[in-house]
MIFILUM-572588 format. One record per residue (C-alpha): residue number from 1; residue in one letter; x, y, z. Coordinates in Angstrom, 3 decimals, always signed. Each point is the difference from the previous one (the first is absolute). Example, Ala and Ser with C-alpha at 12.3 -4.5 7.8 and 13.67 -1.06 7.14 Angstrom:
nr; rest; u; v; w
1; A; +12.300; -4.500; +7.800
2; S; +1.370; +3.440; -0.660
***
This chain:
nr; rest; u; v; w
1; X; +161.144; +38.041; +38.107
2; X; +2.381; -2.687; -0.504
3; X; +2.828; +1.635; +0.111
4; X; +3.048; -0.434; +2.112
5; X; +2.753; +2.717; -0.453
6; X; +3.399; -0.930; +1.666
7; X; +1.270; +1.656; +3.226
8; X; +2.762; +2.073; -2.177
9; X; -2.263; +0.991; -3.197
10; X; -2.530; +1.756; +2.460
11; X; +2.448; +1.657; +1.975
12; X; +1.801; +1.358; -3.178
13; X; -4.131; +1.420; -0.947
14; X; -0.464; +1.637; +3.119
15; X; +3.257; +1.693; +0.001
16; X; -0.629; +1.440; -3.429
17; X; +3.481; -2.649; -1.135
18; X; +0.002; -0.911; -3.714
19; X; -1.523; -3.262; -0.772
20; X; -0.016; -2.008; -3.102
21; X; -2.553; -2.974; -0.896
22; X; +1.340; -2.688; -1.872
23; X; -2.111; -3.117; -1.562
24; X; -0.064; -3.383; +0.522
25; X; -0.651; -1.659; -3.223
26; X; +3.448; +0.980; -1.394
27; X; +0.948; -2.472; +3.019
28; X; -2.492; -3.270; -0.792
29; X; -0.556; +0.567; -3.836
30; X; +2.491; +2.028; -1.205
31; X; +3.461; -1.852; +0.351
32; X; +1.037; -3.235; +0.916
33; X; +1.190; -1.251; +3.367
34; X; +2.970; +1.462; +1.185
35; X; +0.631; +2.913; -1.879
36; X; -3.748; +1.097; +0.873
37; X; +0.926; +0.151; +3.553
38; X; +3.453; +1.921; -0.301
39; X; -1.643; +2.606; -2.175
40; X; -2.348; +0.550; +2.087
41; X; +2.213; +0.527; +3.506
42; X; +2.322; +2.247; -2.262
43; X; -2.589; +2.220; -1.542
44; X; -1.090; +0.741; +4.000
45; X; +3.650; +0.380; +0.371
46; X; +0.514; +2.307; -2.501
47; X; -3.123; +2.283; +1.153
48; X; +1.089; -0.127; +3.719
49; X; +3.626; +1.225; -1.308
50; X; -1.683; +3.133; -1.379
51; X; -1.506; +0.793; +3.308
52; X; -3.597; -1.528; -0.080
53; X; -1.519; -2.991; +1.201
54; X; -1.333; -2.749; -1.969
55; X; -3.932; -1.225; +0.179
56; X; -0.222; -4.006; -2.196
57; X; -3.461; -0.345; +0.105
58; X; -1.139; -3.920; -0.609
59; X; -3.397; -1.715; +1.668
60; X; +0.488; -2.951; +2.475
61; X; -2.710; -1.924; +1.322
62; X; -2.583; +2.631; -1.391
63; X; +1.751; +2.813; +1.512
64; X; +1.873; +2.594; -1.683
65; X; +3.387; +0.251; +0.937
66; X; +1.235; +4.030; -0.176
67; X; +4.014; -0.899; +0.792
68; X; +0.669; -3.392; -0.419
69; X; +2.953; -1.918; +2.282
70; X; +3.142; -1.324; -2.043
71; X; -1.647; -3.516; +1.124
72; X; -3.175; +1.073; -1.665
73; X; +1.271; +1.189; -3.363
74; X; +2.278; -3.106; +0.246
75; X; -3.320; -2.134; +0.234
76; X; -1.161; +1.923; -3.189
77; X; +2.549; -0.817; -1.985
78; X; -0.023; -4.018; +0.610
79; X; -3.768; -0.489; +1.302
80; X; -2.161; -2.196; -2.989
81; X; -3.893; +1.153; -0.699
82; X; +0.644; +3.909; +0.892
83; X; -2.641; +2.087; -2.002
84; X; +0.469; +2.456; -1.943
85; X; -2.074; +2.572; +1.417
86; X; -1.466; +3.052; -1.385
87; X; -2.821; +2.244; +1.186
88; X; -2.843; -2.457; -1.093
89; X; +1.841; -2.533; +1.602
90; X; +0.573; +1.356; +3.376
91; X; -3.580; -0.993; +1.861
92; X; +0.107; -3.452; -1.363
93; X; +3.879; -0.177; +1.392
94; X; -0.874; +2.088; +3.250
95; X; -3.444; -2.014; +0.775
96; X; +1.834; -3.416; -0.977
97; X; +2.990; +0.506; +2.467
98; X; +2.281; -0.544; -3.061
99; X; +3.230; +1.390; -1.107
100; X; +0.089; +2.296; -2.565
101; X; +2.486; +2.262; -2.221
102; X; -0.727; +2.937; -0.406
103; X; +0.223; +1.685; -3.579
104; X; +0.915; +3.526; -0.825
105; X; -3.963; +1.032; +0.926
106; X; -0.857; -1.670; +3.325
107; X; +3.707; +1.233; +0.844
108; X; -1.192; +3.374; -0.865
109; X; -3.518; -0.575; +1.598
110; X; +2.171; -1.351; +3.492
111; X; +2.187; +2.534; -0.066
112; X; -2.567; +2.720; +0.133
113; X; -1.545; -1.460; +2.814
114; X; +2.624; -0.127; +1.753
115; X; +0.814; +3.990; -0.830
116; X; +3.347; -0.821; -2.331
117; X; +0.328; +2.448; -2.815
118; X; +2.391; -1.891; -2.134
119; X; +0.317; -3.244; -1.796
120; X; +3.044; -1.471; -1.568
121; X; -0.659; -2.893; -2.794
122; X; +1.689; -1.152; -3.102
123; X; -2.007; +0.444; -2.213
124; X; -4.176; +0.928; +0.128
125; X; -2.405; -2.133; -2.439
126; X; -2.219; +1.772; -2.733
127; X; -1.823; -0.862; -3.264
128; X; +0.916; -3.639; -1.320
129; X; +0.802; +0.149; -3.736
130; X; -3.388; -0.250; -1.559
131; X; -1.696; +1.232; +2.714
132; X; -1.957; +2.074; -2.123
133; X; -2.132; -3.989; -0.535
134; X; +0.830; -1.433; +2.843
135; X; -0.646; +2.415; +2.183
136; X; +2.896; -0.941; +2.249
137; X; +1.046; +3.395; +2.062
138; X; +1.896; -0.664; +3.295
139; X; -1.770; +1.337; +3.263
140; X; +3.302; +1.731; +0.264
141; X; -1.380; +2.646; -2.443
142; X; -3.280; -0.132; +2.203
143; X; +2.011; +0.344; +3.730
144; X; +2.316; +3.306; -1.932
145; X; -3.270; +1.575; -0.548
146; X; -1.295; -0.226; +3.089
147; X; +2.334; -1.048; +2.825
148; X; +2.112; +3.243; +1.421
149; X; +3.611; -2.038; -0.181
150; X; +2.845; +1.234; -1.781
151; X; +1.612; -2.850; -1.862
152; X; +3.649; -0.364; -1.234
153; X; +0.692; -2.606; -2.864
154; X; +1.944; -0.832; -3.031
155; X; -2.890; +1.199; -2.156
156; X; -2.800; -2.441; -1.002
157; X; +0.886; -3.250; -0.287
158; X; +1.290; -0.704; -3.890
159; X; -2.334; -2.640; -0.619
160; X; -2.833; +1.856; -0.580
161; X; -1.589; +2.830; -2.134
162; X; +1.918; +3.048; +1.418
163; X; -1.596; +2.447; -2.535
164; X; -3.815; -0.961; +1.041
165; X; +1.329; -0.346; +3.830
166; X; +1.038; +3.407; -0.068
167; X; -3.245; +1.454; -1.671
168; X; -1.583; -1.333; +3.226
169; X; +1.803; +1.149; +2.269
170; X; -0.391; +3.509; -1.460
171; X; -3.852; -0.730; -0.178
172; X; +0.312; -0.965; +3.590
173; X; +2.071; +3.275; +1.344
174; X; +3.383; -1.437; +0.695
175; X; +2.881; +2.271; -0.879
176; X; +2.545; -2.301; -0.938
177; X; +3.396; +1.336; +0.986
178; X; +3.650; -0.960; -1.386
179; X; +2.736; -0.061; +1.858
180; X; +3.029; +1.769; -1.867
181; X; -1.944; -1.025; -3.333
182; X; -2.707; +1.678; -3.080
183; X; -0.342; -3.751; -0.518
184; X; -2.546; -3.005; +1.400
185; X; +2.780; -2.570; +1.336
186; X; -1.412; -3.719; -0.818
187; X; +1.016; -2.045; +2.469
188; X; +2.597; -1.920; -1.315
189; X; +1.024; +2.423; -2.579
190; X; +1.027; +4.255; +0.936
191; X; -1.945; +0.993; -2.868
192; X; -3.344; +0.134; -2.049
193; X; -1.778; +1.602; -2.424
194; X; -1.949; +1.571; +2.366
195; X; -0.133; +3.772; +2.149
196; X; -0.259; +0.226; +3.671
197; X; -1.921; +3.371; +1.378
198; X; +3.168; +1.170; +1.724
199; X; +3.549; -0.131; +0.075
200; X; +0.873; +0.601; +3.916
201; X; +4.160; +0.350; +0.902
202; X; -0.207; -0.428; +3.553
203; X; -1.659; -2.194; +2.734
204; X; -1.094; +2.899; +1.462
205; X; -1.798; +1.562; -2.917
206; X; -1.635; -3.345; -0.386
207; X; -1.186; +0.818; +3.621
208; X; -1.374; +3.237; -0.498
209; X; -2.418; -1.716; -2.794
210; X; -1.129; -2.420; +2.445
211; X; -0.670; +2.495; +2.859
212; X; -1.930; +2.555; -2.494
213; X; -2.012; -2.506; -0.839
214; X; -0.978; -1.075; +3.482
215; X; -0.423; +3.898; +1.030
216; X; -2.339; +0.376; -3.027
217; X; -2.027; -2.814; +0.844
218; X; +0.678; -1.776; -3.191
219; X; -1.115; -3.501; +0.152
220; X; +1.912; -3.095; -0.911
221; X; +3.637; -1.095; -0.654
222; X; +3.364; +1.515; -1.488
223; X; +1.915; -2.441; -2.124
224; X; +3.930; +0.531; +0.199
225; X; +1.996; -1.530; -2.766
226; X; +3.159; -0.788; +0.679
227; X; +2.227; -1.498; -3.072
228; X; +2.396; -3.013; +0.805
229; X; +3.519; +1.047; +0.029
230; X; +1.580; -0.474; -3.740
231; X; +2.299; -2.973; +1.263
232; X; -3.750; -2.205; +0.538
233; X; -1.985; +1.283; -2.801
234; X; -0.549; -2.353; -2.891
235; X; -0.320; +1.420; -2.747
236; X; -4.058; +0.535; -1.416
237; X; +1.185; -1.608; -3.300
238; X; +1.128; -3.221; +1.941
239; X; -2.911; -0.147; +2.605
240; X; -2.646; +0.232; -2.346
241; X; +0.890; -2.830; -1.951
242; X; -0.070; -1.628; +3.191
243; X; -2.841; +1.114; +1.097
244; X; -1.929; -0.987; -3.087
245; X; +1.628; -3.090; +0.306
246; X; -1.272; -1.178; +3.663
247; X; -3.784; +1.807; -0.746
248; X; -0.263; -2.499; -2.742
249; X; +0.526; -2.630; +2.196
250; X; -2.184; +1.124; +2.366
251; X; -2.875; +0.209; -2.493
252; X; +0.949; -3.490; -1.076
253; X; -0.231; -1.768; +3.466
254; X; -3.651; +2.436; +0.491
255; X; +1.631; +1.442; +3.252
256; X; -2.089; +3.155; +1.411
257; X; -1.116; +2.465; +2.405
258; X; +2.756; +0.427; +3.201
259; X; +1.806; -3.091; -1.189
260; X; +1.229; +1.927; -3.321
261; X; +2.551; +2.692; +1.687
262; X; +1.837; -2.907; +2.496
263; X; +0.016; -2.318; -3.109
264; X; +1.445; +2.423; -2.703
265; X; +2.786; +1.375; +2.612
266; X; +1.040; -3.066; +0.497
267; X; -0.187; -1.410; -3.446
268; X; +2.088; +3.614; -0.845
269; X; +2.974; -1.032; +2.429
270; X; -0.023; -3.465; -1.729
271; X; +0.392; +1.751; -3.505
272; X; +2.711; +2.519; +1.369
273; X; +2.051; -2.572; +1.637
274; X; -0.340; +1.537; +3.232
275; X; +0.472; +4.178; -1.236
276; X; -3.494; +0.770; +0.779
277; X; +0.130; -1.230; +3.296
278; X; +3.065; +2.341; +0.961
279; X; -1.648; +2.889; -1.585
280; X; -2.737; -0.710; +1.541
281; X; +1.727; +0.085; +3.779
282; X; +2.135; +2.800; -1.114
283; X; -2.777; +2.006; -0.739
284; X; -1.954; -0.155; +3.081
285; X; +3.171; +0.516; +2.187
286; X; +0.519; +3.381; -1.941
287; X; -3.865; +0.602; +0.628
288; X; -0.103; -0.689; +3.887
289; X; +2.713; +2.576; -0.484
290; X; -1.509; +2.497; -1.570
291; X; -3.202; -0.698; +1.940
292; X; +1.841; +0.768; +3.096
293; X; +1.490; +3.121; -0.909
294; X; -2.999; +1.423; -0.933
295; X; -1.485; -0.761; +3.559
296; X; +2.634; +1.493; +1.618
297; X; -0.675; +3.237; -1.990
298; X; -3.669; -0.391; +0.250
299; X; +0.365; -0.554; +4.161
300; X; +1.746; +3.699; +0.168
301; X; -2.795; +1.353; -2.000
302; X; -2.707; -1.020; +2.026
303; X; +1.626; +1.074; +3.184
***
């Protein structure tokens, strides 16, 4: 396989430590140079404060990378011609010797290879609005079905169709878990107008979930929403207009496929003078977080 898992991440696996995955593309597509960077170091921060050790998984030179280097991640956030890389992308990237991102399902796809349970993103893709023509479903949905990772995010990202998203995921078998909320956080925004399957209080309840569903044999993911705290949320009111707003221009310009989500984040920055951008790091700092506690837990249950 073309794998390489660092020194500390397989150490941390063999002694039964927690360890949290982390993605790449948030790095190369999903901010700009520096701020990419920083978040990055002080999400892994922020997991190894609660106790468990941090896994960012990126390809370099056709091999994937489980535990990059500071140097490496650094490389990610100012190296040119990185691709985006999802799971129909990895033999191309692996046989090519290139460098690739990873996205939220070869993360997921890495990570259980390499034996990590959980997965800390922002936020997971879905349904595009007018999916229903277009067809347009993330693998994400795909990789939650299928892939046994446990993912913690802000909720689907608020760009697409959260209503049809969630219908497959429930179609698909993923429970889809709030954190300290009835209500599917969006991303940018605590709230929406729809239901998550379960409102769980603790980290450790969260990781009772995920072990009886690996005892039971229970295939695929668990998705763990995770609201941003009320200080980052823009309102939905505000960030739909917004949204509407930079999917428009999108349309206009005839930009599709993997190019959409990098273009309309970044056209939704532009539009919120910056706000989206600190929700946005906000958010997955509170994730890794979250993500980490729930490791911790999950490492004592397994023991």
């Amino acid at each position: 396989m073309n794998i390489r898992i660092s020194s500390k991440v397989e150490q941390a696996l063999k002694e039964n430590k927690p360890v949290i995955a982390l993605e790449s593309t948030i790095i190369s597509h999903g901010m700009p140079y520096p701020k990419n960077v920083e978040c990055a170091l002080a999400v892994e921060k922020n997991i190894e404060k609660e106790g468990a050790v941090a896994a960012t998984i990126g390809i370099i030179d056709g091999e994937a990378i489980i535990g990059m280097t500071p140097d490496e991640i650094e490389e990610f956030g100012k190296r040119k011609g990185i691709v985006k890389c999802s799971l129909r992308d990895l033999p191309i990237v692996y046989a090519k010797k290139l460098w690739g991102a990873t996205t939220v399902a070869a993360t997921m796809f890495l990570a259980h290879q390499a034996g990590i349970e959980f997965f800390v993103t922002g936020g997971i893709g879905g349904a595009h609005r007018k999916a229903n023509e277009t067809f347009d479903i993330s693998t994400d949905l795909e990789a939650l079905g299928n892939i046994d990772v446990s993912v913690i995010c802000a909720g689907p990202k608020a760009i697409l169709d959260l209503g049809l998203t969630m219908e497959i995921l429930e179609t698909k078998g993923v429970p889809v878990i709030g954190y300290n909320t009835d209500c599917l956080p969006a991303f940018f925004t605590r709230t929406s107008k729809f239901k998550v399957d379960f409102n769980a209080k603790t980290p450790l309840e969260i990781a009772e979930i995920v072990k009886a569903k690996r005892d039971n044999q229970l295939k695929g993911g668990v998705l763990i929403t995770n609201p941003v705290d009320e200080a980052h949320s823009i309102p939905e009111e505000k960030i739909n207009v917004v949204i509407e707003e930079a999917i428009k221009e999108m349309d206009e310009k005839g930009i599709k496929g993997k190019d959409e989500t990098p273009f309309l984040l970044s056209k939704i920055v532009e539009l919120t003078g910056g706000e989206s951008l600190e929700t946005n790091i906000a958010l997955i700092l509170s994730n890794a977080t979250l993500g980490a506690k729930i490791a911790v837990e999950y490492s004592k249950l397994a023991k």
